[in-house]
C-alpha positions as CSV (number, residue, x, y, z in Angstrom):
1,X,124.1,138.2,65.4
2,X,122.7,139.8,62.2
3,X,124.4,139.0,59.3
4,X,124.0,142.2,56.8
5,X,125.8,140.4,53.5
6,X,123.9,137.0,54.5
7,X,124.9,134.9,51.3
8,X,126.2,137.5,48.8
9,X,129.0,136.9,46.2
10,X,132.2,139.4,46.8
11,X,135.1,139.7,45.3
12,X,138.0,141.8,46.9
13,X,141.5,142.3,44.8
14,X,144.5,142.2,46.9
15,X,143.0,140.4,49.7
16,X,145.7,138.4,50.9
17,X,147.7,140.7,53.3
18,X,146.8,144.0,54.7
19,X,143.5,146.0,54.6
20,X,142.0,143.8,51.8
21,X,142.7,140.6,54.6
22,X,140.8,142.3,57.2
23,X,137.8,143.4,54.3
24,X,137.6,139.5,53.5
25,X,137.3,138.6,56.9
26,X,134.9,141.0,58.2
27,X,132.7,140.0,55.0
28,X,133.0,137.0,56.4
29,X,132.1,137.0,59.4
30,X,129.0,139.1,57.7
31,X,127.7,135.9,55.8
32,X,129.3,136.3,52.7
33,X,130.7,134.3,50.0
34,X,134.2,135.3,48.8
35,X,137.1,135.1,46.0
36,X,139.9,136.0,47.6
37,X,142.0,137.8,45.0
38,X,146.0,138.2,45.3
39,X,148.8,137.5,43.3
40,X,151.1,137.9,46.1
41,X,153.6,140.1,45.0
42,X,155.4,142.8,46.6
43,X,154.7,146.2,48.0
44,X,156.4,147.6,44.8
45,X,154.4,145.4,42.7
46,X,157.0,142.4,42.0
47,X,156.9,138.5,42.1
48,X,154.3,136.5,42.8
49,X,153.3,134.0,45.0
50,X,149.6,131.6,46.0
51,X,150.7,132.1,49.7
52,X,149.1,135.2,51.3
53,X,145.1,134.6,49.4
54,X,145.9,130.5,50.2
55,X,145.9,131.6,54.1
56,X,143.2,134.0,54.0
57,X,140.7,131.5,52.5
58,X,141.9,128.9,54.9
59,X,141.2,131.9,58.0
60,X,137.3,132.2,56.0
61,X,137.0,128.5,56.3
62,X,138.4,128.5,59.7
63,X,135.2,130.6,60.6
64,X,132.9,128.7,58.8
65,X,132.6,130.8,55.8
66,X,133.0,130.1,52.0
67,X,135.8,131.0,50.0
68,X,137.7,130.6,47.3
69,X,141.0,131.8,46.3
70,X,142.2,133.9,42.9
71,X,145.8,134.7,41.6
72,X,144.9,136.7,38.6
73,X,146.7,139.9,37.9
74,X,144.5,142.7,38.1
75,X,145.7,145.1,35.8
76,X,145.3,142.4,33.4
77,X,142.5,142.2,31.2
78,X,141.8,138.8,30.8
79,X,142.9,138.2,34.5
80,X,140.5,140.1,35.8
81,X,137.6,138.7,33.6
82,X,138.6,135.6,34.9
83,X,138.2,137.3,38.7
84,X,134.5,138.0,38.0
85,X,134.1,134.5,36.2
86,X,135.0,132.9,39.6
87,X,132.6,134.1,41.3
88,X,130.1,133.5,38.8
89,X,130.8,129.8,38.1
90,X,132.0,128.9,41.9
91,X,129.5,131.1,43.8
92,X,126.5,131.4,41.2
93,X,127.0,135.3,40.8
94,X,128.8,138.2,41.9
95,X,127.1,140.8,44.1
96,X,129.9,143.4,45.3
97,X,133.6,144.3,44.3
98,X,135.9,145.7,46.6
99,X,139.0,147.3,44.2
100,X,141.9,146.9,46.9
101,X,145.1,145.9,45.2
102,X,147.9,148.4,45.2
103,X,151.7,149.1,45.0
104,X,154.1,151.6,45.6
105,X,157.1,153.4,43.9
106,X,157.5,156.7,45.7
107,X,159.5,158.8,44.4
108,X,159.9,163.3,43.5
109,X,158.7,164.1,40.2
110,X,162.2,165.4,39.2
111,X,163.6,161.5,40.5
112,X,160.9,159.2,39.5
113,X,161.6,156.9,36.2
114,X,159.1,156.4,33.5
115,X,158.7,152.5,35.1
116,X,157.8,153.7,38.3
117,X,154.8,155.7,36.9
118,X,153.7,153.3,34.7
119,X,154.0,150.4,37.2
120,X,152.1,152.4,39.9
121,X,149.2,153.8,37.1
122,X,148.9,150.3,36.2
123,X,148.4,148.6,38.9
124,X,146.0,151.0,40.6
125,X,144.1,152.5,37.4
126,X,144.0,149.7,35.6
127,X,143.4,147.9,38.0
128,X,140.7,149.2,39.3
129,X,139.1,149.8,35.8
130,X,139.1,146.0,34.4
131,X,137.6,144.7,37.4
132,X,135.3,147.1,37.5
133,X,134.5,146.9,33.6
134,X,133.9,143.0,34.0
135,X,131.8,143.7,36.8
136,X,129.5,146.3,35.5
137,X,128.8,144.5,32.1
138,X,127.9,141.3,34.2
139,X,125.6,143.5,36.4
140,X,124.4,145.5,33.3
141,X,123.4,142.4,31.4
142,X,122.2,140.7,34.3
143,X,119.5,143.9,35.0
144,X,118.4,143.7,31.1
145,X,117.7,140.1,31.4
146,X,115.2,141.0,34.6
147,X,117.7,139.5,37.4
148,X,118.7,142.8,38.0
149,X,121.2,142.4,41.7
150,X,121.5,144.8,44.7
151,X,125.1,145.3,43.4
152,X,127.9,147.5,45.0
153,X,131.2,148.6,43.6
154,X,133.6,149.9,46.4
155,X,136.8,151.4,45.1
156,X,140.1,152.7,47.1
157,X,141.4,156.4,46.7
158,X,144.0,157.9,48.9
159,X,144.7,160.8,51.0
160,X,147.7,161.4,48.6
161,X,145.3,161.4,46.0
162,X,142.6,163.8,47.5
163,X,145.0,166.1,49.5
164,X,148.1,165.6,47.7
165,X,151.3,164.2,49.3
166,X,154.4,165.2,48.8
167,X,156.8,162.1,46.7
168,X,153.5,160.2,45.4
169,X,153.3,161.7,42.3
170,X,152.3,158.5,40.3
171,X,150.2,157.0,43.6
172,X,148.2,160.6,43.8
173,X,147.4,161.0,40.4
174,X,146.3,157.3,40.3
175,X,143.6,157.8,43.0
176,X,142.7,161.0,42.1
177,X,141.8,159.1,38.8
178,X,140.2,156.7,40.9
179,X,137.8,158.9,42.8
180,X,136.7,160.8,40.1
181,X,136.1,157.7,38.4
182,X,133.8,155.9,41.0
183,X,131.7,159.2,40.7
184,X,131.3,159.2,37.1
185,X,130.8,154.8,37.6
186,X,127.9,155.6,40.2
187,X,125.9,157.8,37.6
188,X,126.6,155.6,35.2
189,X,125.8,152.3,37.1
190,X,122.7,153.9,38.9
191,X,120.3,152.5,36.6
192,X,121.1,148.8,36.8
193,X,120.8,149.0,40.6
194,X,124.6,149.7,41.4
195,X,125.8,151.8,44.1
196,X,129.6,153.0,43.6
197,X,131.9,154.2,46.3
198,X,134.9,154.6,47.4
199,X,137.2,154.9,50.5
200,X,140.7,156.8,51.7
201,X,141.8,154.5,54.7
202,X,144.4,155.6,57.0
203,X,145.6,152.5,58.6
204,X,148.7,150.2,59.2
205,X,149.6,148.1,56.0
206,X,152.3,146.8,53.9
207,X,152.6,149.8,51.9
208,X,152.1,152.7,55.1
209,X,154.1,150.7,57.3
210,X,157.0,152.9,57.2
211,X,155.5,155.4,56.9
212,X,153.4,155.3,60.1
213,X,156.6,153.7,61.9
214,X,157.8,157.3,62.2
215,X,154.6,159.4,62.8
216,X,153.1,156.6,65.4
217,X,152.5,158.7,68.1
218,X,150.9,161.2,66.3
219,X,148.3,159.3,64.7
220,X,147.4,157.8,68.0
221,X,147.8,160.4,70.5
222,X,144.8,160.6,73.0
223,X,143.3,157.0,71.6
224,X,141.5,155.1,74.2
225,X,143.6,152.3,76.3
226,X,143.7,149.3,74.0
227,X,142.1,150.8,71.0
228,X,144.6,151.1,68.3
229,X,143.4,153.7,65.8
230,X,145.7,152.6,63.1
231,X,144.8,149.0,63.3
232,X,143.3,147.8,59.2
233,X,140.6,145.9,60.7
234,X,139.4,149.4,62.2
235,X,138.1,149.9,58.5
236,X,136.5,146.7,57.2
237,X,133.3,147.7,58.9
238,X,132.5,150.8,56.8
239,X,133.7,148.7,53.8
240,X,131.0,145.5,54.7
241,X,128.7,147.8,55.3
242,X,128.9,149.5,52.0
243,X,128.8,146.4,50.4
244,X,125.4,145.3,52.1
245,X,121.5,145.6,50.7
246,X,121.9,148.2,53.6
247,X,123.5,151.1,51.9
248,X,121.2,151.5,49.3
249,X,121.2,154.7,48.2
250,X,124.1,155.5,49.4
251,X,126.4,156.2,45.8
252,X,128.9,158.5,44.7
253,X,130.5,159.1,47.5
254,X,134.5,159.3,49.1
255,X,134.9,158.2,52.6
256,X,137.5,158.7,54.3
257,X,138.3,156.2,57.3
258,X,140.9,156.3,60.3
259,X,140.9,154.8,63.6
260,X,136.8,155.3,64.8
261,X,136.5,158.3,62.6
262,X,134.6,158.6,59.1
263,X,134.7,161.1,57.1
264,X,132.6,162.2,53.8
265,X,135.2,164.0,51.3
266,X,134.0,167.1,49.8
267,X,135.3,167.1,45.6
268,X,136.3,169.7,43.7
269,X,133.4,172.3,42.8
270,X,133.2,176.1,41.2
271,X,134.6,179.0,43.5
272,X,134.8,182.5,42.6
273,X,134.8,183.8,38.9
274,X,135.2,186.8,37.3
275,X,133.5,187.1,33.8
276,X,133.1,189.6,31.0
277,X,131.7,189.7,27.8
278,X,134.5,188.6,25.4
279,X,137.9,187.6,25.4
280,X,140.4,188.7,28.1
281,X,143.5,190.8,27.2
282,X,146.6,188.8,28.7
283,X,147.7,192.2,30.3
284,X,144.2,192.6,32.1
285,X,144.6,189.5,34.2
286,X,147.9,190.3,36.7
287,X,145.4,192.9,38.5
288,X,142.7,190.4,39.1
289,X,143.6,186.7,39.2
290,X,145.4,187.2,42.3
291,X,142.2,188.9,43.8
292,X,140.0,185.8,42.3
293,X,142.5,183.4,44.1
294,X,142.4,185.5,47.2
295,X,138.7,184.6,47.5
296,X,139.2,180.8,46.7
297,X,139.1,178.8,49.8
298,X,142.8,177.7,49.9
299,X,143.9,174.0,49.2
300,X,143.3,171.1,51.8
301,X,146.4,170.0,54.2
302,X,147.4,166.5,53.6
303,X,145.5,165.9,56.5
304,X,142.6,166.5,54.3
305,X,141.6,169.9,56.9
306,X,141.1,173.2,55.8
307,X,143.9,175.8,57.0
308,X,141.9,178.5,57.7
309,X,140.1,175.8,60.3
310,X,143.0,174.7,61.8
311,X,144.7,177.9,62.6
């Protein structure tokens, strides 16, 4: 069998449990070299524990892989430094990073504290950005000293972020942040040979397990016999493949992955205007905004469809 990340140096955050286990596996089993990232915390982002990226590297090993385990935080600056540095000093250089770690805190706008925003901005912003900073100065200085690497940088958004969920107030805006970011990183990035992406899985984990507990059947309604559409490993292919000297040229761009489907997310971009030349009178817009927004396609579902499609 073909082995399309033969030998290259991945790091994936929050690679213990959950999607990010399945990721480190399927790399795996695609040749590569791993730091297995997880402090082991919590689905709402508290305690700790060496557990859950312990097992994972012993699964890798189990295979016949190489891996190595990392407890950092990765909302923390240092701590994630020190992510990248492990795979530099135990592997001899870091080739792709998968940005998986996450928590939740759902709550309304009206009931959410100021802690569960900032725990849930933190953990996902954050910590998506000083891994990723680390990351992109190593590959940076790397390329200016002529050792320039076939690099990849795959980040996760949301569903909740793109197409706006109900209760996830602090979760949406933090991977709404996050795509928008991984667009901006992949112009920046382009020129030291890094692709950026990123991914919207729908798929059974700690954090959508309750979730998907009560909408089962509608997520896998018509699925083949003993194909599970909301099983995590259904999305570790994409995410390998994404990190492999194979997607070259492939950058700036939001999948969106569930079951056998994949999906390329379509971003924000200019609709209909109305212009004149000078400054509008306050009283002149009640006759035409509603017209202008009449025109405007209308806002996603949280399915991510179109309603003027689905009707």
């Amino acid at each position: 069998m073909q082995q399309l990340c033969k030998n290259r140096v991945v790091v994936i955050t929050g690679a213990g449990r959950g999607l990010g286990r399945e990721y480190a596996l399927e790399f795996a089993r695609q040749g590569a070299k791993i730091v297995v990232n997880d402090l082991g915390g919590k689905g709402d982002g508290s305690g700790a524990a060496s557990g859950p990226a312990l097992d994972v590297v012993a699964e890798i090993e189990g295979l016949g892989g190489e891996a190595v385990a990392n407890f950092d935080d990765v909302a923390d600056w240092n701590g994630a430094k020190n992510m990248i540095d492990t795979a530099i000093s135990v592997f001899g250089g870091l080739d792709v990073l998968v940005n998986n770690a996450g928590i939740l805190r759902d709550r309304t706008l009206a009931n959410m504290s100021e802690e569960d925003w900032d725990s849930v901005i933190r953990v996902h912003m954050r910590g998506t950005f000083a891994p990723s900073h680390h990351a992109a100065a190593y590959w940076r200085d790397e390329a200016k000293a002529g050792r320039e690497r076939v690099a990849r940088l795959i980040n996760t958004s949301s569903s909740s972020g793109l197409y706006c969920n109900p209760g996830q107030a602090n979760y949406g805006a933090a991977k709404a942040g996050i795509a928008a970011m991984s667009v901006i990183a992949a112009r920046e990035l382009e020129r030291y040979g890094v692709t950026v992406n990123a991914i919207y899985p729908t798929a059974m984990s700690r954090l959508t397990e309750d979730i998907f507990a009560k909408r089962r059947d509608e997520f896998t309604a018509g699925a083949a016999p003993g194909f599970d559409p909301l099983d995590a490993g259904n999305v570790a292919p994409l995410v390998a493949w994404l990190g492999s000297s194979a997607s070259s040229g492939i950058t700036g761009r939001v999948f969106g992955v569930r079951g056998g489907r994949i999906t390329v997310a379509e971003g924000w971009h200019a609709g209909p205007r109305i212009e004149k030349d000078g400054r509008w009178d306050v009283a002149e817009l009640g006759a035409l905004i509603p017209q202008l927004v009449e025109q405007a396609a209308p806002n996603a579902l949280t399915s991510g469809e179109i309603p003027a499609l689905v009707a």
